[in-house]
MITI-284010 format. One record per residue (C-alpha): residue number from 1; x, y, z. Coordinates in nm, 3 decimals, m for minus. Each point is the difference from the previous one (the first is absolute). Example, Ala and Ser with C-alpha at 12.3 -4.5 7.8 and 13.67 -1.06 7.14 Angstrom:
! residues 2
<pt seq="1" x="1.230" y="m0.450" z="0.780"/>
<pt seq="2" x="0.137" y="0.344" z="m0.066"/>
***
This chain:
! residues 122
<pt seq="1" x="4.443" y="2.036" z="m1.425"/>
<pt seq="2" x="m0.155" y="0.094" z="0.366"/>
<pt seq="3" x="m0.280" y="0.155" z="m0.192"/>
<pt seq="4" x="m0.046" y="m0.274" z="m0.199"/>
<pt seq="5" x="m0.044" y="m0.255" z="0.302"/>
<pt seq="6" x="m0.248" y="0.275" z="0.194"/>
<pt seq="7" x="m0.221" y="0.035" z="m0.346"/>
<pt seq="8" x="m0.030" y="m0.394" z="0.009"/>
<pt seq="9" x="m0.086" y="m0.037" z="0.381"/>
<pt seq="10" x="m0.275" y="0.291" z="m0.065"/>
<pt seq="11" x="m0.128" y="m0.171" z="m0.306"/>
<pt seq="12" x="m0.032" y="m0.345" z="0.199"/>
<pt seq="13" x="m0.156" y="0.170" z="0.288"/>
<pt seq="14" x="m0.266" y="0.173" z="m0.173"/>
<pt seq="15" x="m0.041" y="m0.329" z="m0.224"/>
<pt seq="16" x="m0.070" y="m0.182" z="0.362"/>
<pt seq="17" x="m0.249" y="0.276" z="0.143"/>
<pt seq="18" x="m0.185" y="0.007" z="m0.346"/>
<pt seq="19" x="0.004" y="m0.431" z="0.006"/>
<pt seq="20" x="m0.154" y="0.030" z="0.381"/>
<pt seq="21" x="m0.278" y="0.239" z="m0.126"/>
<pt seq="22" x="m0.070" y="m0.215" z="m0.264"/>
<pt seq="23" x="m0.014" y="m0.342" z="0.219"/>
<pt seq="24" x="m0.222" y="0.195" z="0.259"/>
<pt seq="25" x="m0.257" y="0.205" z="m0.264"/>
<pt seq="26" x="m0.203" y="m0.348" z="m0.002"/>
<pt seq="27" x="0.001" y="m0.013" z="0.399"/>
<pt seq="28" x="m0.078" y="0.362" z="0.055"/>
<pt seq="29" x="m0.327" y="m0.053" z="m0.213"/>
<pt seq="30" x="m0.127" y="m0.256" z="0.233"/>
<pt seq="31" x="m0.348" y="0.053" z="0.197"/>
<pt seq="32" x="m0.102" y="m0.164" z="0.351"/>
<pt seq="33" x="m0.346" y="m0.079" z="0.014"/>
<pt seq="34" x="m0.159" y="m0.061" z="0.378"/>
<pt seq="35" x="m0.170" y="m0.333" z="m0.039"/>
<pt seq="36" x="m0.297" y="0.004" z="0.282"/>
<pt seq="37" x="0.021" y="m0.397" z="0.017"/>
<pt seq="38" x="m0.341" y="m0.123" z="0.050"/>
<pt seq="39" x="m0.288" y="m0.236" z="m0.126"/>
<pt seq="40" x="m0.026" y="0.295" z="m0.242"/>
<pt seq="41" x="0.346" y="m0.052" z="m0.164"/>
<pt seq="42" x="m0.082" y="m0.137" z="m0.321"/>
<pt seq="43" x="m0.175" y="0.289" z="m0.123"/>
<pt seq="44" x="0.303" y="0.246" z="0.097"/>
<pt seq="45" x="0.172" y="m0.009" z="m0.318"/>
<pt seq="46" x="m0.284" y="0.101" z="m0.202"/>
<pt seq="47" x="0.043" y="0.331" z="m0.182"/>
<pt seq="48" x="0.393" y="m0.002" z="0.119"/>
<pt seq="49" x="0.284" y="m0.005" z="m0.266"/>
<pt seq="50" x="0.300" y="m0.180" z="0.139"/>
<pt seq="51" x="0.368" y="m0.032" z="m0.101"/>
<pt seq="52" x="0.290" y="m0.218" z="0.079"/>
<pt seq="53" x="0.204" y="0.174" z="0.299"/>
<pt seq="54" x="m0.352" y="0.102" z="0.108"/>
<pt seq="55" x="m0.050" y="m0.026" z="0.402"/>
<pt seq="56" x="m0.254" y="m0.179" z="0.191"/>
<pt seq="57" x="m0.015" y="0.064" z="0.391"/>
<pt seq="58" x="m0.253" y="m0.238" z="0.157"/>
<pt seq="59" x="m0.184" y="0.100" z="0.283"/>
<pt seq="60" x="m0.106" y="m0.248" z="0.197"/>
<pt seq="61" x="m0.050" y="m0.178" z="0.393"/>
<pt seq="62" x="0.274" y="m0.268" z="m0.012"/>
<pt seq="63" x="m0.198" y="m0.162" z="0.270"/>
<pt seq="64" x="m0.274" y="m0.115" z="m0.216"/>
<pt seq="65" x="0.159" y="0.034" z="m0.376"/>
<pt seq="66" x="0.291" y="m0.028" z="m0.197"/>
<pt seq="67" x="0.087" y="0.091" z="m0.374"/>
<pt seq="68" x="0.171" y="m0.296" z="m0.202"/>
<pt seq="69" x="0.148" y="0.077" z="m0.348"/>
<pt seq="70" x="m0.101" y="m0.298" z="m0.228"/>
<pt seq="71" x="m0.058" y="m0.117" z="m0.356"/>
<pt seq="72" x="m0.337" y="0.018" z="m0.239"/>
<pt seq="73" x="m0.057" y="m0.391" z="0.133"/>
<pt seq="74" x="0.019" y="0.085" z="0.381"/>
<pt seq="75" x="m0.205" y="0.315" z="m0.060"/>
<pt seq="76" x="m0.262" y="m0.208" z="m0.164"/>
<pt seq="77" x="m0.009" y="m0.285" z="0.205"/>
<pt seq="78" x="0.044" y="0.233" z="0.318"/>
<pt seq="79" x="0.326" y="m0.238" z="0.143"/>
<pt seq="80" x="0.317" y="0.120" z="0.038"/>
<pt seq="81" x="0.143" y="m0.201" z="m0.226"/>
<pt seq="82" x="0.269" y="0.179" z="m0.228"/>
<pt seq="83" x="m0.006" y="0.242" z="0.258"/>
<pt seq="84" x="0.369" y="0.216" z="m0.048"/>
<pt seq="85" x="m0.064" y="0.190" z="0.367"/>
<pt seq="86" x="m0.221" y="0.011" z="0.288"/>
<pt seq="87" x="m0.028" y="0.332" z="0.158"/>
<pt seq="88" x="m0.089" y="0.027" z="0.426"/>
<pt seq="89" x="0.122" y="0.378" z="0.105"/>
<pt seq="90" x="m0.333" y="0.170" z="m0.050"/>
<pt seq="91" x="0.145" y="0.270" z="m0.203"/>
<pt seq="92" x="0.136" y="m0.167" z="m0.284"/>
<pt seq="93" x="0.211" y="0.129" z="m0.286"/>
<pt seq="94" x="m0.041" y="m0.196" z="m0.365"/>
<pt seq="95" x="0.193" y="0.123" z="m0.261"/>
<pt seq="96" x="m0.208" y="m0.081" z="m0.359"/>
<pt seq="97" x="0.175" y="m0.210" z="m0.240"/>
<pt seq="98" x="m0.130" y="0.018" z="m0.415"/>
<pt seq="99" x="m0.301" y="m0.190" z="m0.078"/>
<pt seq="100" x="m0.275" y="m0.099" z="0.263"/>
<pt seq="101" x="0.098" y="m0.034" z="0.326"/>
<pt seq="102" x="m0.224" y="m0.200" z="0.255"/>
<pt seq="103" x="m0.028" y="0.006" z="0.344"/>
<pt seq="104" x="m0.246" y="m0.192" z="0.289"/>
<pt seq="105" x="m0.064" y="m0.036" z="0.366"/>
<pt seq="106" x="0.049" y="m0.334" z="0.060"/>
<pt seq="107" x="m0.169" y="m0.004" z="0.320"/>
<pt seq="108" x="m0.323" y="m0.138" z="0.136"/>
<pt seq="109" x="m0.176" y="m0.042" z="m0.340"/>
<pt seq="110" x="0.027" y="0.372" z="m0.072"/>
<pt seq="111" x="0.145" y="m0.038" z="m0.403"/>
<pt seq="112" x="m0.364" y="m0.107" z="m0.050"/>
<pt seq="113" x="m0.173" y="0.188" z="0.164"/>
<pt seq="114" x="0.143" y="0.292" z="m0.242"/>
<pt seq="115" x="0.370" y="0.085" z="0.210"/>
<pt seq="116" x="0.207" y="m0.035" z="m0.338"/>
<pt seq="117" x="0.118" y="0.271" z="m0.219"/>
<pt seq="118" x="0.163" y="m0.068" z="m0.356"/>
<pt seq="119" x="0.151" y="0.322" z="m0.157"/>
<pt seq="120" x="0.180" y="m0.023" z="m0.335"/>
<pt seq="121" x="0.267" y="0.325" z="m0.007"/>
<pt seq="122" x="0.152" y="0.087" z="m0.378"/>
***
């Protein structure tokens, strides 16, 4: 019966280590993409293929900018309205969620004067 009990506890550990390499295959995939955070940003994306679990580190002067996460109407209208997180460390680490994920500087006017990013990750 001993052997029994040691075959069970080796089956359920080897169940659990093949489980945690499942759960983390998605997570090991991930990229991190160095966003330059500028007047520049909308054009970044271009040419990129992007997907859920993806990284984005935004570079940036937290003096003079900031990156807020908001919805397609802030983006648009350049508020922060439906904003879900304002970012102020400089270095900033976004994980991407699926579909198109927006992000502004809400200061000083620069959303319009082209400091807005939307990136849509599969």
């Amino acid at each position: 019966m001993a052997q029994g009990r040691g075959s069970a506890a080796q089956g359920f550990t080897l169940g659990f280590l093949v489980l945690c390499l499942l759960l983390g295959a998605d997570t090991a995939g991930a990229a991190t993409y160095n966003v330059d955070w500028s007047f520049a940003a909308g054009s970044w994306p271009s040419g990129k293929s992007f997907r859920a679990g993806d990284v984005l580190v935004f570079s940036y002067n937290p003096a003079v900018h900031n990156v807020v996460a908001v919805d397609a109407g802030g983006y648009n209208s350049c508020r922060g309205s439906g904003a879900t997180h304002t970012y102020t460390s400089g270095s900033d680490r976004v994980t991407l969620v699926p579909g198109t994920n927006y992000f502004i500087c809400s200061l000083s006017g620069h959303c319009g004067l082209g400091m807005k990013m939307a990136v849509t990750a599969n």
